[in-house]
Each structure stands twice: as structure tokens, then as C-alpha cells.
Backbone as CSV, one residue per row, in Angstrom:
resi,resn,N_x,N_y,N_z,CA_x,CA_y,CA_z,C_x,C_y,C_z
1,UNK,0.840,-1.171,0.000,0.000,0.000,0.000,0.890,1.241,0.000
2,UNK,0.651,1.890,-0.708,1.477,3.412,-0.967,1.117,4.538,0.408
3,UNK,2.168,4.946,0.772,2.593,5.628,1.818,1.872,7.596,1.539
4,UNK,0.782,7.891,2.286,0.308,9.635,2.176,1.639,10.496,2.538
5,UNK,2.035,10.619,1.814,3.503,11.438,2.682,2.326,13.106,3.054
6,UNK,3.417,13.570,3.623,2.949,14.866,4.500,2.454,16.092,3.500
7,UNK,1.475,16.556,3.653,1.175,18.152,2.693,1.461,19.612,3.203
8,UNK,1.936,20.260,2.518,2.498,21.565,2.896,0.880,22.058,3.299
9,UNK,0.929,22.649,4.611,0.032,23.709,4.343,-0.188,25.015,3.395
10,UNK,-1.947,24.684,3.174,-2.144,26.175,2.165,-2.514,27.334,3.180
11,UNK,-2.035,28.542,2.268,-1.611,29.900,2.825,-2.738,30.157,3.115
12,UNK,-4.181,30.131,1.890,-5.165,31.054,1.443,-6.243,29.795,1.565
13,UNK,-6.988,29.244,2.634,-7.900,28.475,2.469,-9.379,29.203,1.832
14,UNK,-10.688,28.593,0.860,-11.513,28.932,0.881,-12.620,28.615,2.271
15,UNK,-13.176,30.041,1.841,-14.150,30.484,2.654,-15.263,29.824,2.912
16,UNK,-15.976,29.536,4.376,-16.638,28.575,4.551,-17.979,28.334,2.988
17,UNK,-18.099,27.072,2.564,-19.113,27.054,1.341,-18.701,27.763,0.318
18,UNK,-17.212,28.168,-0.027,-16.913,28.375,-1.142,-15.804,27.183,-1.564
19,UNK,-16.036,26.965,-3.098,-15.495,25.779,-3.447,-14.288,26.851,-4.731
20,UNK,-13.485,26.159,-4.168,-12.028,26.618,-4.998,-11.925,25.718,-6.528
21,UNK,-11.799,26.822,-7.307,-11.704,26.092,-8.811,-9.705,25.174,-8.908
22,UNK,-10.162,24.008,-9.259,-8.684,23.970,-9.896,-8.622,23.400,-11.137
23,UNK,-7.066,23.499,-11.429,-6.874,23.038,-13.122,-6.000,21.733,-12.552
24,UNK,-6.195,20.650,-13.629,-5.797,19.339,-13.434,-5.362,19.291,-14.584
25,UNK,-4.014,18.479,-14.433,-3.120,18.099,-15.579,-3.017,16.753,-15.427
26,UNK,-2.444,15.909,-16.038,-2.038,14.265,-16.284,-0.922,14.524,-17.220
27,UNK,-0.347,13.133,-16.881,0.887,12.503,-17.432,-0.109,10.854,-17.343
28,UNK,0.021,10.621,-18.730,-0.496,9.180,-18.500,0.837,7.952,-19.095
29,UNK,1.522,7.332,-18.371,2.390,6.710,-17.990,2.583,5.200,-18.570
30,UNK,3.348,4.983,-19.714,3.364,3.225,-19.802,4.384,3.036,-18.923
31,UNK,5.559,3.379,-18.634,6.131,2.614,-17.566,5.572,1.996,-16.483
32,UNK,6.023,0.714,-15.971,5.317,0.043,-14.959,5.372,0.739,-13.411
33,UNK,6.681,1.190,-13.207,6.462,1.740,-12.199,6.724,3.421,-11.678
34,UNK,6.095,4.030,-11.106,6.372,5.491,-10.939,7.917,5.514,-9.954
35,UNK,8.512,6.560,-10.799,10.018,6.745,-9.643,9.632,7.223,-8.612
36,UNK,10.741,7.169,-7.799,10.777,7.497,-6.340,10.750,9.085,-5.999
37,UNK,9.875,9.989,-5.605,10.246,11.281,-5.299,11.547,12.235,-5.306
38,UNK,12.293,11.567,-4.967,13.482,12.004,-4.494,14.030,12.352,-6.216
39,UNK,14.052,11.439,-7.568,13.847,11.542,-8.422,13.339,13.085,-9.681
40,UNK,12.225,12.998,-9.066,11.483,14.344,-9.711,12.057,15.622,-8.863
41,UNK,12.510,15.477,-6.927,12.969,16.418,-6.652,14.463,16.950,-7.105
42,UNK,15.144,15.951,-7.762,16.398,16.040,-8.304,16.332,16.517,-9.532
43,UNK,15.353,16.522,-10.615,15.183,16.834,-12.049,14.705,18.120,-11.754
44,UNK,13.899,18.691,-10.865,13.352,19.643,-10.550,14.237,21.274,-10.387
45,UNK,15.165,20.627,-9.597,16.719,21.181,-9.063,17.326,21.145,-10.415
46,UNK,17.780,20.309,-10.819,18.311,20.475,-12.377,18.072,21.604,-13.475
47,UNK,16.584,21.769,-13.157,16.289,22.939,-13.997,15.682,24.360,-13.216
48,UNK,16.591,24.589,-12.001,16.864,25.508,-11.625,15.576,25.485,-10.776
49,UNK,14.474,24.757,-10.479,14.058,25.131,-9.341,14.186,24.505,-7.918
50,UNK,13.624,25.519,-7.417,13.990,24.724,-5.823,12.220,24.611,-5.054
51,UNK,12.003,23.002,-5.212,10.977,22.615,-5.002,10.585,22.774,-3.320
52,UNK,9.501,23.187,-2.601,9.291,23.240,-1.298,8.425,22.143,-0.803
53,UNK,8.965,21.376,0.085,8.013,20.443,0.404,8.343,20.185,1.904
54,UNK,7.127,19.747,2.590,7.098,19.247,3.823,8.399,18.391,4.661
55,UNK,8.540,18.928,5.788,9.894,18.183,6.284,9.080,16.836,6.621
56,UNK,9.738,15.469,6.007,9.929,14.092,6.190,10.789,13.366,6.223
57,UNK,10.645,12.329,6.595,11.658,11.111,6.781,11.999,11.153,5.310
58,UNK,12.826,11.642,5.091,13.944,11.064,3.710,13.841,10.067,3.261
59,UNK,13.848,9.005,3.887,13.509,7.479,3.565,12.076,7.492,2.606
60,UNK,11.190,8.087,2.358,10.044,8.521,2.456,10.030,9.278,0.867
61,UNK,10.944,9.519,0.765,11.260,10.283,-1.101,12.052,9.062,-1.673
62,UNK,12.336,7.971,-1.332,12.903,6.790,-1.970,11.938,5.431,-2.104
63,UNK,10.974,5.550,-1.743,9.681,5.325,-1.902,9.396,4.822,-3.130
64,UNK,9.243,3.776,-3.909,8.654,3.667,-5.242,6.976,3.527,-5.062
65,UNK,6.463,3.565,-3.764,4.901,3.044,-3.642,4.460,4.846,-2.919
66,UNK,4.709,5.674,-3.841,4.053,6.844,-3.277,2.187,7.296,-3.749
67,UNK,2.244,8.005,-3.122,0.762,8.175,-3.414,0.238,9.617,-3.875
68,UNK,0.727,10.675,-3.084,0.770,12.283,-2.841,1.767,13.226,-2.732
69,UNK,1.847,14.620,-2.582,2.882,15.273,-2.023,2.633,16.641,-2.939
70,UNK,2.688,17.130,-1.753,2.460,18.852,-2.203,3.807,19.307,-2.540
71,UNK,3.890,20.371,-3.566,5.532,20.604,-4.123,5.188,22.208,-4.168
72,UNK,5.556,22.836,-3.421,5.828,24.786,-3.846,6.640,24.916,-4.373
73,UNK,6.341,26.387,-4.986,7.336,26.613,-5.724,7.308,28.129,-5.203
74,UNK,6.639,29.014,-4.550,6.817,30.069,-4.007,5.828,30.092,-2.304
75,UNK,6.859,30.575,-1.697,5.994,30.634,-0.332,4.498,31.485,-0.052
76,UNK,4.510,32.181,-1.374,3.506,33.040,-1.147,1.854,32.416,-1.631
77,UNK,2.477,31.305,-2.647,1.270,30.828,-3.205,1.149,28.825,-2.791
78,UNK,0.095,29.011,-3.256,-0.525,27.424,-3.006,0.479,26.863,-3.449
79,UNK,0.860,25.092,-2.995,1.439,24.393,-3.385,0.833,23.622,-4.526
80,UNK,1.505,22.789,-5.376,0.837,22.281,-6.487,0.744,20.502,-6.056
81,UNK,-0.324,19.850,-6.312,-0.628,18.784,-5.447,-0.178,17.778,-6.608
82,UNK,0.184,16.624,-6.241,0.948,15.626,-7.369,0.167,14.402,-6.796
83,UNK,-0.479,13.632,-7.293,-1.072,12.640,-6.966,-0.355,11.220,-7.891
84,UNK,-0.338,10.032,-7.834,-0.131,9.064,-8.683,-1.366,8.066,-8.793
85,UNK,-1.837,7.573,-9.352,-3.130,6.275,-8.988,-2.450,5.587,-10.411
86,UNK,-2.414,3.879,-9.415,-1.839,3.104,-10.210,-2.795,1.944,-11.278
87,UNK,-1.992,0.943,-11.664,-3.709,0.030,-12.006,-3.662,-1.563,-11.046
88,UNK,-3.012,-0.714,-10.014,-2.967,-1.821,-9.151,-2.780,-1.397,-7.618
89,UNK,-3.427,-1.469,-7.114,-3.803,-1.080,-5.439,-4.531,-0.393,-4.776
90,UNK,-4.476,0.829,-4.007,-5.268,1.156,-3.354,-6.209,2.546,-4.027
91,UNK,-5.592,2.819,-4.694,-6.871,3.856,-5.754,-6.733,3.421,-6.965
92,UNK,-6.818,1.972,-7.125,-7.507,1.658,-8.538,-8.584,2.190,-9.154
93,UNK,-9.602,2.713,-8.266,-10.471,2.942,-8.985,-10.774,3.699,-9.458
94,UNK,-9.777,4.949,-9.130,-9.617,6.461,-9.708,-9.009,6.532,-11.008
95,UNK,-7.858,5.131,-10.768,-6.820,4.953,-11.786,-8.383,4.224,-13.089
96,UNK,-8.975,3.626,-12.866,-9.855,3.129,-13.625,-10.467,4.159,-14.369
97,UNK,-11.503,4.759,-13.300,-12.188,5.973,-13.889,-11.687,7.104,-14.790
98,UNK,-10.282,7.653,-14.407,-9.633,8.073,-14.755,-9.339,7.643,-16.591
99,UNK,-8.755,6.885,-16.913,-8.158,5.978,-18.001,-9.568,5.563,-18.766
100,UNK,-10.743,5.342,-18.584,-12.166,5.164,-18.822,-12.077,6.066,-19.822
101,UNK,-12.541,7.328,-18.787,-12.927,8.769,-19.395,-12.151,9.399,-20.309
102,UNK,-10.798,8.879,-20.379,-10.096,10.104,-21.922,-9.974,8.652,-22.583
103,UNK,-10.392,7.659,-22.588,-10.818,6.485,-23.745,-12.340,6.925,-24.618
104,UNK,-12.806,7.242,-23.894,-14.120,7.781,-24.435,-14.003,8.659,-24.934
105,UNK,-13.291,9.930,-24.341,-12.949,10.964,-24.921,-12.383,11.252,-26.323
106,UNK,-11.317,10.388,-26.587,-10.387,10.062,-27.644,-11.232,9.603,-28.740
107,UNK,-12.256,8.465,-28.056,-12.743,7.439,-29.277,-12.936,8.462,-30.392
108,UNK,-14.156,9.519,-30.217,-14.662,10.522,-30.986,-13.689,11.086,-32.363
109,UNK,-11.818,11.050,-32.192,-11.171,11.172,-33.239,-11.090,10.080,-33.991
110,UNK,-10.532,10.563,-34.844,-10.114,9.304,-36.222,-8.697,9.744,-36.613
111,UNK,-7.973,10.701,-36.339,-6.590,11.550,-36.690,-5.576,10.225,-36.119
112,UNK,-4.050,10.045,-36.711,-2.925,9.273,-36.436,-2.442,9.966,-34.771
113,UNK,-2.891,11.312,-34.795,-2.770,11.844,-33.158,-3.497,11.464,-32.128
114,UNK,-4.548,11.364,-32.352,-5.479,10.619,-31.510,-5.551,9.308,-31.486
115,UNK,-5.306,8.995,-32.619,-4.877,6.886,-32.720,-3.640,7.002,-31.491
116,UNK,-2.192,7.884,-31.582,-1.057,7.503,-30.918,-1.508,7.837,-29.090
117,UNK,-2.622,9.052,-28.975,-2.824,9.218,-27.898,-3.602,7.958,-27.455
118,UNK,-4.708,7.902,-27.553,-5.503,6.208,-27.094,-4.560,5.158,-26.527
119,UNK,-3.581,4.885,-27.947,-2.430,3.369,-27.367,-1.758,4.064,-26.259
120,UNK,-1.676,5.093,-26.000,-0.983,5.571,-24.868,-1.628,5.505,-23.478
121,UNK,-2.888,5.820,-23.513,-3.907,5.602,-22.346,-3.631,4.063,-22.364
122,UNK,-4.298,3.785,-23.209,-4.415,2.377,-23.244,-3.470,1.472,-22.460
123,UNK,-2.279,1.675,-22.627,-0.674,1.069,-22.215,-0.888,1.706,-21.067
124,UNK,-1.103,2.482,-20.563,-1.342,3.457,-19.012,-1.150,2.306,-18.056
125,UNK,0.136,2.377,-17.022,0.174,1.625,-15.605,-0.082,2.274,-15.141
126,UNK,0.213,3.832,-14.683,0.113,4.762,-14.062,-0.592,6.267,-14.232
127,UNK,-0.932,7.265,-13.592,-1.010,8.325,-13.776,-0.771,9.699,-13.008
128,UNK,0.175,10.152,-13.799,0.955,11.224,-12.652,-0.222,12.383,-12.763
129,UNK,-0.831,12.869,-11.894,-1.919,14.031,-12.089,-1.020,15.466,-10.768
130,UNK,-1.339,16.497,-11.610,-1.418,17.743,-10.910,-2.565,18.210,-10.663
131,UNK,-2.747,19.163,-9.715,-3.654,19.586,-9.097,-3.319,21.162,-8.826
132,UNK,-3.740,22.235,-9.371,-3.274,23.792,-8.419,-4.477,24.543,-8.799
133,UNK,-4.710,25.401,-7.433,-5.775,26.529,-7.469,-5.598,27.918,-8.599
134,UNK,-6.857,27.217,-9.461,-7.155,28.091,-10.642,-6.297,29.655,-10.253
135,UNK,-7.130,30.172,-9.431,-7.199,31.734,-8.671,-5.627,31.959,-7.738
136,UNK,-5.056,30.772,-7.862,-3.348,31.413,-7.063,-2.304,31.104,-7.978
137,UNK,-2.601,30.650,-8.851,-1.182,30.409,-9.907,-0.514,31.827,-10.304
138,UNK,0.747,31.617,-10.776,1.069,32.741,-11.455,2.259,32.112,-12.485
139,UNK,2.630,33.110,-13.320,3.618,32.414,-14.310,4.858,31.465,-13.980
140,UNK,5.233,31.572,-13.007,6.192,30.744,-12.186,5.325,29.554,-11.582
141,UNK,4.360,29.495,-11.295,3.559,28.237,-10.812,3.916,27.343,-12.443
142,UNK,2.841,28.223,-13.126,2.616,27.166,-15.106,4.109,26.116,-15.023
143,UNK,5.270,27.657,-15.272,6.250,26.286,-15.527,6.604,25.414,-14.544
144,UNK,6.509,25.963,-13.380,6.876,24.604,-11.831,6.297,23.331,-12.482
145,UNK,4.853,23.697,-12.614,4.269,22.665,-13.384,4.276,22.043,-14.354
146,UNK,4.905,22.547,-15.506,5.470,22.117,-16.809,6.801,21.192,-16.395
147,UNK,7.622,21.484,-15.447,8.948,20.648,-15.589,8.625,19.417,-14.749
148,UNK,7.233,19.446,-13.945,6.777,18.491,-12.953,6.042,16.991,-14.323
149,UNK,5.135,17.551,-15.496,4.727,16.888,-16.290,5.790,16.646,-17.195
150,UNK,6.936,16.988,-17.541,7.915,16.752,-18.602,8.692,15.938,-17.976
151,UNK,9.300,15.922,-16.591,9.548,14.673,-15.620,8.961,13.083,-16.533
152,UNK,7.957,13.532,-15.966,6.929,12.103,-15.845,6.952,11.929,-17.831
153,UNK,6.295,12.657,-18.252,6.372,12.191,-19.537,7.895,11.723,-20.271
154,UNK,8.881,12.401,-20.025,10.628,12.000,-20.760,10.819,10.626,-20.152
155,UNK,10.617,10.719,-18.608,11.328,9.347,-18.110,10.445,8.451,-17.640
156,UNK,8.879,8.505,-18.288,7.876,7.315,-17.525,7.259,6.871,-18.960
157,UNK,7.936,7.504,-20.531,7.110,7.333,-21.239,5.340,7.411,-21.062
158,UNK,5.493,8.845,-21.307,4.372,9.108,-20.784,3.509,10.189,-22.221
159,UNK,2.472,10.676,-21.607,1.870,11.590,-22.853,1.247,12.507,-21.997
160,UNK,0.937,13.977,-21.920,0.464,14.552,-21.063,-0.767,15.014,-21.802
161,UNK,-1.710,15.335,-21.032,-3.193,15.655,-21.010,-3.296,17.371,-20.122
162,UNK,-4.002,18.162,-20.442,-4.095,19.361,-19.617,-5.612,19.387,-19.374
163,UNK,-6.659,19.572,-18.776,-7.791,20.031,-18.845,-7.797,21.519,-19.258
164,UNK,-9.391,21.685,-20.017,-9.777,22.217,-20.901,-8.742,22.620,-22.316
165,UNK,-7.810,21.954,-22.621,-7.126,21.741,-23.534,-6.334,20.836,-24.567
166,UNK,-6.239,19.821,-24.138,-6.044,18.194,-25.026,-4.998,17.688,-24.297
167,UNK,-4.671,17.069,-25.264,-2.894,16.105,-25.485,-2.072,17.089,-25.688
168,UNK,-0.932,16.610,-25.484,0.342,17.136,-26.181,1.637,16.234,-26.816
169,UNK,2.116,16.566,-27.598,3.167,16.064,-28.078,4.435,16.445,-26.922
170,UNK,5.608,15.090,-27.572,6.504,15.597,-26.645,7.436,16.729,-26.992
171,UNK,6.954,17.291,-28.096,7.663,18.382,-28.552,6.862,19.418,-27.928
172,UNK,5.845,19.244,-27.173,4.794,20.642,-26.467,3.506,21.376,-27.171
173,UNK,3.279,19.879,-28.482,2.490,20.689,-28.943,1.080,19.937,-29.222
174,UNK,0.007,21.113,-28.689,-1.377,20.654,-29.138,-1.866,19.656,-30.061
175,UNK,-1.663,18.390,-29.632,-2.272,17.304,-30.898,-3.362,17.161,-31.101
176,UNK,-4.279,16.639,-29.608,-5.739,16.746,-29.512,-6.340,17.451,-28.899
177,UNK,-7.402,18.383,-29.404,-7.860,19.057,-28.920,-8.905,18.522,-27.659
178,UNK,-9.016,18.985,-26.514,-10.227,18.725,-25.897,-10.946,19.778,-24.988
179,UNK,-12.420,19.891,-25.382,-12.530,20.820,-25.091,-13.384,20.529,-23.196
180,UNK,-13.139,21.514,-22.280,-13.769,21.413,-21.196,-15.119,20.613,-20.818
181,UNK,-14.960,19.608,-20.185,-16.740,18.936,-20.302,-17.324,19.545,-19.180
């Protein structure tokens, strides 16, 4: 069973009965298994940022059975939430639902882009998803988040998905369109 590691607290909670918009990204993953944290916090550093995350047991970023983990990238704003659901254990069924819904989604093309995206779901062990509040991002959040999905897609063979916007190539570019459901 995959280990909840610790979440940074958020700065700016919503207000009682107000529901906070967010944008969700994917990396949908044929590699079998997701790397170890410690991993993405090292690629992260590589390209010049310096990721903020909760003090833990170290042991704990070497982890191949992770589950969560909040990653900042500025103290002033929300952290960006990284989830994994695999097709095997304890949120299978997200990982199911998940992998379902942009199968359906996809079917609707007939394009060689949308054929290569599908076998890609399809092959899906894993799925690296982001999570950040619509209303606190700022241009330094986007790319935190861009080098967090280019991670997962270069070294998990992966294909990334954005909501209200499609697929992407690994060159960064719009293959399938999708529009917001």
C-alpha cells in the first residue's frame, strides 16, 4: 500500500461554502512503475528550481509506492498537489475511472494523433496528475508545473493531457484538442 507522505500547508484556504476552482493536468504513464520522489525532486533542481516540500523522513522520497505530495514553488502561493493512482492497489479505482474517461474521450477522433494518444492511455500503468488553485497560480507556478509533467512524460514514457485543452506532443504541442466537459 502506498505511503500519504505529508502536505504543505495552504496559505489562502476557501471560505466557509466556497469551493475553490482547480486546473488538473495528467501525465499518462506506460512505464510500470512510478520513480521514487526524491527523483522528480532532483530533475526539478536540475532545472533551476527549488521545489518546497514538507519536512519528512527522507527514507520517504525513496519510496517507489508513493501516493501524494504537495511541491511549492513560491511561499507566497498554493502548493501544487501531485497525486499518482496506479492500475494496481489502493486507488484503482480512480486509476480506472480516470483511463475510462479520456478512452471515451479520444474514441470521438479518427486523426494518427489521436490513434497515438488512445495506445498511450491504453498502455497506461500509471497516472501522474497535478492539481493547483485556478485563482493562485502565477507564471512561475505554469512552468513549476510544466517541468513536474515533462519529468513524468521523458522518463515514464508518458503523454500529457491538460484540462480544458487536449494532449500534447513531446515536442509541447497541441495534438488533440479537448474541449472542457
Amino acid at each position: 500500500m502506498a505511503k500519504e507522505l505529508p502536505i504543505l500547508p495552504t496559505p489562502q484556504q476557501p471560505q466557509e461554502g466556497e469551493t475553490e476552482p482547480f486546473v488538473y493536468s495528467r501525465v499518462f504513464c506506460v512505464r510500470e512503475q512510478a520513480p521514487p520522489l526524491r527523483l522528480l525532486l532532483d530533475y526539478l533542481k536540475s532545472k533551476g528550481q527549488i521545489p518546497l516540500i514538507a519536512k519528512m523522513d527522507p527514507a520517504a522520497l525513496d519510496e517507489w509506492s508513493w501516493a501524494h505530495i504537495s511541491l511549492g514553488y513560491n511561499r507566497e502561493r498554493k502548493p501544487i498537489q501531485l497525486f499518482c493512482v496506479r492500475d494496481k492497489g489502493s486507488y484503482q479505482d480512480i486509476y480506472d475511472r480516470e483511463k475510462a474517461l479520456f478512452l471515451e474521450r479520444l474514441s470521438v477522433f479518427d486523426d494518427v494523433e489521436a490513434q497515438l494518444a488512445r495506445e498511450c492511455v491504453t498502455r497506461t500503468r500509471f497516472i501522474a496528475t497535478t492539481r493547483f488553485a485556478k485563482n493562485d497560480i502565477v507564471e512561475e507556478g505554469y512552468d513549476f508545473n510544466g517541468w513536474i509533467l515533462e519529468f513524468f512524460q521523458d522518463n515514464c514514457n508518458g503523454i500529457v493531457q491538460m484540462d480544458g485543452q487536449g494532449f500534447y506532443s513531446p515536442k509541447g504541442e497541441l495534438v488533440v484538442e479537448l474541449e472542457e466537459e
